[in-house]
KEBANU-953724 format. One record per residue (C-alpha): residue number from 1; residue in three letters; x, y, z. Coordinates in steps of 0.05 Angstrom, whole numbers. Layout:
% KEBANU-953724
(NUM,"ALA",(X,Y,Z))
...
This chain:
% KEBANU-953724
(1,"UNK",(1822,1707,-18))
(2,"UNK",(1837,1782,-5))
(3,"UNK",(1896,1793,49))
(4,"UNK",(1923,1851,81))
(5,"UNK",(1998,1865,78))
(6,"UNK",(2027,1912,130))
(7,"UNK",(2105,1939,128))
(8,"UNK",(2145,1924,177))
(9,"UNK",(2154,1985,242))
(10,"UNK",(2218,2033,213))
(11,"UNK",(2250,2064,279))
(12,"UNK",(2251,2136,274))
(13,"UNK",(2307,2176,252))
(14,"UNK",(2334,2245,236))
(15,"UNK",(2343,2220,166))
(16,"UNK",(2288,2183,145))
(17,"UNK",(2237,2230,187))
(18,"UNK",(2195,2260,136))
(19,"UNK",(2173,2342,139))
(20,"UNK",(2114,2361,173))
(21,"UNK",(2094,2392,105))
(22,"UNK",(2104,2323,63))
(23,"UNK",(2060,2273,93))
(24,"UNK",(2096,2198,89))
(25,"UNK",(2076,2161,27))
(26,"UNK",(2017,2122,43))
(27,"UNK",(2064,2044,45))
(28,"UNK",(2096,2067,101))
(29,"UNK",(2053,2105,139))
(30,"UNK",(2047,2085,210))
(31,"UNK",(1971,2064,232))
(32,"UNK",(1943,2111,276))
(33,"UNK",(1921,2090,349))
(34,"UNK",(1850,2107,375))
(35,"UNK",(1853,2151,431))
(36,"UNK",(1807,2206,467))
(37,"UNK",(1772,2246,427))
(38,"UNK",(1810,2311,445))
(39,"UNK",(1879,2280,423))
(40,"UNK",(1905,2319,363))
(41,"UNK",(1948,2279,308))
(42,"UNK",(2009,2328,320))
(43,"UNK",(2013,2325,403))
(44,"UNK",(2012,2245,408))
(45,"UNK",(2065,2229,444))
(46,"UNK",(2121,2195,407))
(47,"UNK",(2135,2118,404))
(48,"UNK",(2196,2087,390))
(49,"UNK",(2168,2030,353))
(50,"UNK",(2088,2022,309))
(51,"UNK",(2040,1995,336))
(52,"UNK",(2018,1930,317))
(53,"UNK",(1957,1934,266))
(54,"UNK",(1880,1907,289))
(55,"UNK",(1870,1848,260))
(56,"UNK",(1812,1848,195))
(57,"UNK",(1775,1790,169))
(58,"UNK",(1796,1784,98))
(59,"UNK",(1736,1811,55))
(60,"UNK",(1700,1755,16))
(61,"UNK",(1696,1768,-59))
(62,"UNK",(1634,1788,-86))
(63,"UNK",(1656,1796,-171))
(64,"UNK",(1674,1733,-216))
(65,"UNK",(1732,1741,-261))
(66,"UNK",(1705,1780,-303))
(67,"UNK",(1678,1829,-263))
(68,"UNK",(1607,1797,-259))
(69,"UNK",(1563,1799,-196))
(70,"UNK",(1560,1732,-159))
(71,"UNK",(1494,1704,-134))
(72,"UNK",(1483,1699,-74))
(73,"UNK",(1487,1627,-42))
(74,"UNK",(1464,1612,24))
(75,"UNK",(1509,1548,20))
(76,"UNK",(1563,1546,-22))
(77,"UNK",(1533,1495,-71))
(78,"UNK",(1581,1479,-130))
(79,"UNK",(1543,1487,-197))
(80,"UNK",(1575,1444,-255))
(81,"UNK",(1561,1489,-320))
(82,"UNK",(1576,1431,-368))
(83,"UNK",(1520,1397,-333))
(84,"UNK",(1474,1449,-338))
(85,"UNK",(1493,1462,-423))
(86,"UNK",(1475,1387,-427))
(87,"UNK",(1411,1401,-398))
(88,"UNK",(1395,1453,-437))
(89,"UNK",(1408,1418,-494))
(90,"UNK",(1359,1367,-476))
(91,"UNK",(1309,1411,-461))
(92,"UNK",(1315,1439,-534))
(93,"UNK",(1313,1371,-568))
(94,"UNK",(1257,1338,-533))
(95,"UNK",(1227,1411,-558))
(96,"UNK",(1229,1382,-633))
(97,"UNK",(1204,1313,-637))
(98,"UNK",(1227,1318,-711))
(99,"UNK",(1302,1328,-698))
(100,"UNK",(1338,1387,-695))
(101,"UNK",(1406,1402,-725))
(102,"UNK",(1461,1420,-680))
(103,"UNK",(1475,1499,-701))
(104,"UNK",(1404,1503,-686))
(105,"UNK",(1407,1471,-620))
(106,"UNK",(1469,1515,-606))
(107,"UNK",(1434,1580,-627))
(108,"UNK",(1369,1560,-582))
(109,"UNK",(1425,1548,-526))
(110,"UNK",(1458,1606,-529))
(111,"UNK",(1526,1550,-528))
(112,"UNK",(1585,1572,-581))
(113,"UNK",(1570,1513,-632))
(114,"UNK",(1642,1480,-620))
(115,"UNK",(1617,1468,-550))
(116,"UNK",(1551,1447,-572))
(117,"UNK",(1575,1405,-617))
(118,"UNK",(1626,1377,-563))
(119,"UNK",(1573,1354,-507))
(120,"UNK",(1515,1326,-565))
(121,"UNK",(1574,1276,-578))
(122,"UNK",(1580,1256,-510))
(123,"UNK",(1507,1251,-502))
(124,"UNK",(1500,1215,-560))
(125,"UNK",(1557,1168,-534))
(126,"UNK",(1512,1155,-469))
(127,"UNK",(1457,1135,-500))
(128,"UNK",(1416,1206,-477))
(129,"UNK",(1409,1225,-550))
(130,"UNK",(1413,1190,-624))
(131,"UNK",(1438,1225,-680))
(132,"UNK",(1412,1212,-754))
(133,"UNK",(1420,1244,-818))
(134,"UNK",(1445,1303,-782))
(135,"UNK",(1394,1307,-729))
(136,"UNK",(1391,1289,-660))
(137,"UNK",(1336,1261,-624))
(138,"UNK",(1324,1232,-558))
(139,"UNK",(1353,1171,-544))
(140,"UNK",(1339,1107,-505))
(141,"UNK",(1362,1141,-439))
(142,"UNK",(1325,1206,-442))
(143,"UNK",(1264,1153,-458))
(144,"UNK",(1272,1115,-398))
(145,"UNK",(1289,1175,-352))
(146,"UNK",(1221,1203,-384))
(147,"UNK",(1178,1132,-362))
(148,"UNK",(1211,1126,-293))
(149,"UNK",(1189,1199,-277))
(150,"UNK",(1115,1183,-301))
(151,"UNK",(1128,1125,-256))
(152,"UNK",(1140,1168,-202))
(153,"UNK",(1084,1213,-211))
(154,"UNK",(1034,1163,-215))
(155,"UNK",(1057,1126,-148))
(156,"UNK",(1059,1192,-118))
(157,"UNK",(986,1201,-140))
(158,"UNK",(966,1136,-118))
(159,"UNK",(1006,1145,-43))
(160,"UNK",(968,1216,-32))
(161,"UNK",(902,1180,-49))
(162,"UNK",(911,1124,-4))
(163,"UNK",(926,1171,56))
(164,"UNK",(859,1211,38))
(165,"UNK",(821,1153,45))
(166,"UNK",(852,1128,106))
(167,"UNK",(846,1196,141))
(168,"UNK",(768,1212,112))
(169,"UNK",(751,1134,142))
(170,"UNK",(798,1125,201))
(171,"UNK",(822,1061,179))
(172,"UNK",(883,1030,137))
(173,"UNK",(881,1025,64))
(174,"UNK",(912,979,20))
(175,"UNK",(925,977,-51))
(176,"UNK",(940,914,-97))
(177,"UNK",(944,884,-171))
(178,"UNK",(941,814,-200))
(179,"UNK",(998,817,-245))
(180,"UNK",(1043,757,-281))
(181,"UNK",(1002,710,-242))
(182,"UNK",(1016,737,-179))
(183,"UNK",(973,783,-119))
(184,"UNK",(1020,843,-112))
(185,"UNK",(1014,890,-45))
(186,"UNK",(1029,953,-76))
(187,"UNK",(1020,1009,-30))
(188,"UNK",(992,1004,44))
(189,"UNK",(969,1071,79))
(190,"UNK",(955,1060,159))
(191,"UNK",(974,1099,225))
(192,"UNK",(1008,1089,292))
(193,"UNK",(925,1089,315))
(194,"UNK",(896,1046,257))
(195,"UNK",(961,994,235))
(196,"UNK",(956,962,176))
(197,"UNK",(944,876,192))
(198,"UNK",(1015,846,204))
(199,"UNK",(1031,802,134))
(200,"UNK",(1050,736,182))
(201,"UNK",(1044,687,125))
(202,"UNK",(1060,708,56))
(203,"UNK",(996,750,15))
(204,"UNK",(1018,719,-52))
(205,"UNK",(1005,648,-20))
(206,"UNK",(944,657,13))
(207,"UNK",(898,694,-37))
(208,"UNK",(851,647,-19))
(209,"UNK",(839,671,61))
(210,"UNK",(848,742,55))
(211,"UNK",(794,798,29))
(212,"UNK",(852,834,-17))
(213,"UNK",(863,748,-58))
(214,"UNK",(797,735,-61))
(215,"UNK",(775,803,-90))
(216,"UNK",(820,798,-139))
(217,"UNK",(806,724,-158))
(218,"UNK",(743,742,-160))
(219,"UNK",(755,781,-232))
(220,"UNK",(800,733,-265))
(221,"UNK",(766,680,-305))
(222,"UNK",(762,603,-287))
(223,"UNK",(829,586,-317))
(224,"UNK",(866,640,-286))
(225,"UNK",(834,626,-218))
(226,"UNK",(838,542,-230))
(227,"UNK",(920,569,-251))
(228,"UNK",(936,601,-189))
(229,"UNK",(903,557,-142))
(230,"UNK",(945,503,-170))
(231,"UNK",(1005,537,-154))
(232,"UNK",(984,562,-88))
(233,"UNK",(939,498,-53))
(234,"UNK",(881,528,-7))
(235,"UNK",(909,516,75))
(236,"UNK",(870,530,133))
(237,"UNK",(913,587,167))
(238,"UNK",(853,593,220))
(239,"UNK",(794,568,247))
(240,"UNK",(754,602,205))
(241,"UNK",(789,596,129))
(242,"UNK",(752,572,71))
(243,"UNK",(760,490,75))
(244,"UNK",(789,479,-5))
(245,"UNK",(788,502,-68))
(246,"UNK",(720,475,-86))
(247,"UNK",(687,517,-32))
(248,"UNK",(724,583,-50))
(249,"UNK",(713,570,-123))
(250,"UNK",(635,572,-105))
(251,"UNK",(644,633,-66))
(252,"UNK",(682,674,-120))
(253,"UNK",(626,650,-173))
(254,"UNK",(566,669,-127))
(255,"UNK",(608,736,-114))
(256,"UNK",(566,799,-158))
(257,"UNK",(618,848,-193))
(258,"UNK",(615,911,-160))
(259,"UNK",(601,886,-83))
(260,"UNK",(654,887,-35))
(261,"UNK",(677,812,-16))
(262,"UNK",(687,816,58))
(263,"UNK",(731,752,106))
(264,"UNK",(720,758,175))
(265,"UNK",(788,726,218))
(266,"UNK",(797,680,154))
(267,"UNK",(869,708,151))
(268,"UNK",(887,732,218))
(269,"UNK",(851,718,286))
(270,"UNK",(823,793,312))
(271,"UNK",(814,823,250))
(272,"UNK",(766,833,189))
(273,"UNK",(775,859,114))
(274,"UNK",(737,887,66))
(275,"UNK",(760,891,-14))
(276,"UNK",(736,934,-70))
(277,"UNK",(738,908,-137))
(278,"UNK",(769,957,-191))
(279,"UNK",(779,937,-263))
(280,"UNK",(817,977,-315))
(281,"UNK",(813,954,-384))
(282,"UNK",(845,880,-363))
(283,"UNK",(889,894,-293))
(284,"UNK",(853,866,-242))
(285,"UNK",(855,906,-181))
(286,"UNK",(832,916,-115))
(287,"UNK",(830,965,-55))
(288,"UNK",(823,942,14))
(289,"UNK",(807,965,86))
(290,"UNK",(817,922,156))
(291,"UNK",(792,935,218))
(292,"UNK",(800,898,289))
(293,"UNK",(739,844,303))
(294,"UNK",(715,877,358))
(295,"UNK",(694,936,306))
(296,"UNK",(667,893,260))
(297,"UNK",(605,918,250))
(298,"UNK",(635,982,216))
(299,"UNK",(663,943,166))
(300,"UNK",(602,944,121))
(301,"UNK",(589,1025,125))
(302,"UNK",(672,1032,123))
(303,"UNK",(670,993,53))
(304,"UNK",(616,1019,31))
(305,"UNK",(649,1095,45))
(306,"UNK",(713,1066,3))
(307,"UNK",(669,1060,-50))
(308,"UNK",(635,1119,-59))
(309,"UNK",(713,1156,-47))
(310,"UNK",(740,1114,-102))
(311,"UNK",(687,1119,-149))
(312,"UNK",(690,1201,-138))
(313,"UNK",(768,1196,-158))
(314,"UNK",(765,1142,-207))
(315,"UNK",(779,1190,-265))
(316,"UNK",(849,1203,-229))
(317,"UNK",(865,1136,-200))
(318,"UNK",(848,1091,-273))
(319,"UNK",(910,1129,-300))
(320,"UNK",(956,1111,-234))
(321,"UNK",(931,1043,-237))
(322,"UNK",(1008,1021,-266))
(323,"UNK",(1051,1039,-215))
């Protein structure tokens, strides 16, 4: 921080008044007081003791050490360099899937190769890179920073997808997988206007009653269906559930491939569902709408429109399936 030192007031005296014709040396000059425009220097009246300097706001500094311009920061955000030369050093490795050799990383880096050589040991150390036969490559971490991001990307693909549909139909949209022997509700996509149907008894132990269990029982073969049903018993949670196993079994075998299956208040009382079947490769999975009962007869047409979004995005959604 810059600061301002002013001398201490010297009284006036006949032997430390300087001559009119040498000017005081600029340390101990005394500051001059405004006044009206038509006051000259040499006719202000005297004082017998300086007046007190006007306050200034210490100037910020705008050079480094070394005389470099700093960037401008709108908040003063704290940049770790060693972070970023670690980076960068990533960044060149992943660049050679073959291994690169550490005075070539440092060159590519623009890093002196003693640091170079300083932070691929400590990256090597955390598992972010592996070193052999003089190479380095990237290591475990990097590889599972990599998949998480991909991850990411894909659920993020998935999430924008839902909302399209829910906004081009006007209803909620739900996403699911039948994975490890289990239904899975992966994403759900509704509004304040159009909620998504309250979960009040567990989806992974009633596949049997809802649209979203039975679509995806529908594409798992007898075993896998006789499986799970033996681990989760068929209950009547309404009036209107499927009795027992036999009678759902019958359903799912009757049900065609690519139809929507469709339960009317077989889950919960007031509402209806509607599943699409999707199959990539062997994950079965499904994508569901609901709608209150007293708009069931949309739920046809609303499917139906699920469909025909899906199938015009399938290209993108097969390779977000694995979220």
């Amino acid at each position: 921080m810059v600061t301002v030192d002013t001398a201490p007031a010297v009284p006036h005296s006949p032997s430390t008044t300087p001559q009119a014709t040498d000017p005081p040396p600029e340390h101990i000059r005394p500051p001059v007081q405004p006044g009206p425009a038509t006051q000259d220097r040499a006719t202000a009246p005297p004082t017998s003791q300086a007046a007190a300097p006007v306050p200034r706001r210490p100037a910020a500094p705008t050079t480094g050490p070394h005389h470099e311009p700093l960037p401008e920061q709108p908040h003063s955000a704290t940049l770790i360099g060693s972070v970023q030369r670690a980076m960068r050093l990533l960044e060149r490795v992943a660049d050679h899937p073959h291994g690169a050799p550490a005075k070539q990383l440092a060159r590519e880096t623009g890093l002196a190769l003693p640091t170079a050589y300083h932070l691929l040991r400590t990256l090597v150390h955390e598992g972010y890179l592996r070193r052999d036969k003089g190479l380095f490559f990237l290591g475990d971490a990097a590889e599972r920073l990599g998949s998480s991001g991909a991850r990411q990307k894909r659920r993020s693909t998935m999430v924008d997808a839902l909302a399209g549909f829910r906004d081009a139909i006007g209803v909620p949209v739900y996403y699911a997988v039948y994975q490890d022997g289990e239904i899975e509700v992966m994403c759900v996509s509704d509004t304040p206007g159009n909620p998504a149907v309250e979960e009040w008894a567990d989806f992974r132990e009633t596949a049997h009653a809802h649209a979203i269990g039975q679509c995806l029982l529908s594409q798992l073969d007898e075993d896998a269906r006789r499986d799970h049903l033996e681990r989760y018993p068929v209950q009547s949670i309404t009036p209107y559930t499927v009795r027992d196993s036999h009678a759902l079994l019958r359903r799912l075998e009757r049900a065609r491939r690519m139809d929507p299956v469709m339960e009317r208040q077989e889950y919960a009382l007031g509402t209806v569902c509607a599943a699409i079947p999707i199959t990539v490769g062997t994950t079965a999975v499904t994508m569901a709408i609901s709608l209150p009962s007293h708009q069931a007869e949309r739920l046809e047409s609303a499917a139906r429109q699920l469909q025909s979004e899906i199938g015009r995005l399938l290209g993108t959604l097969a390779i977000s399936i694995s979220i």
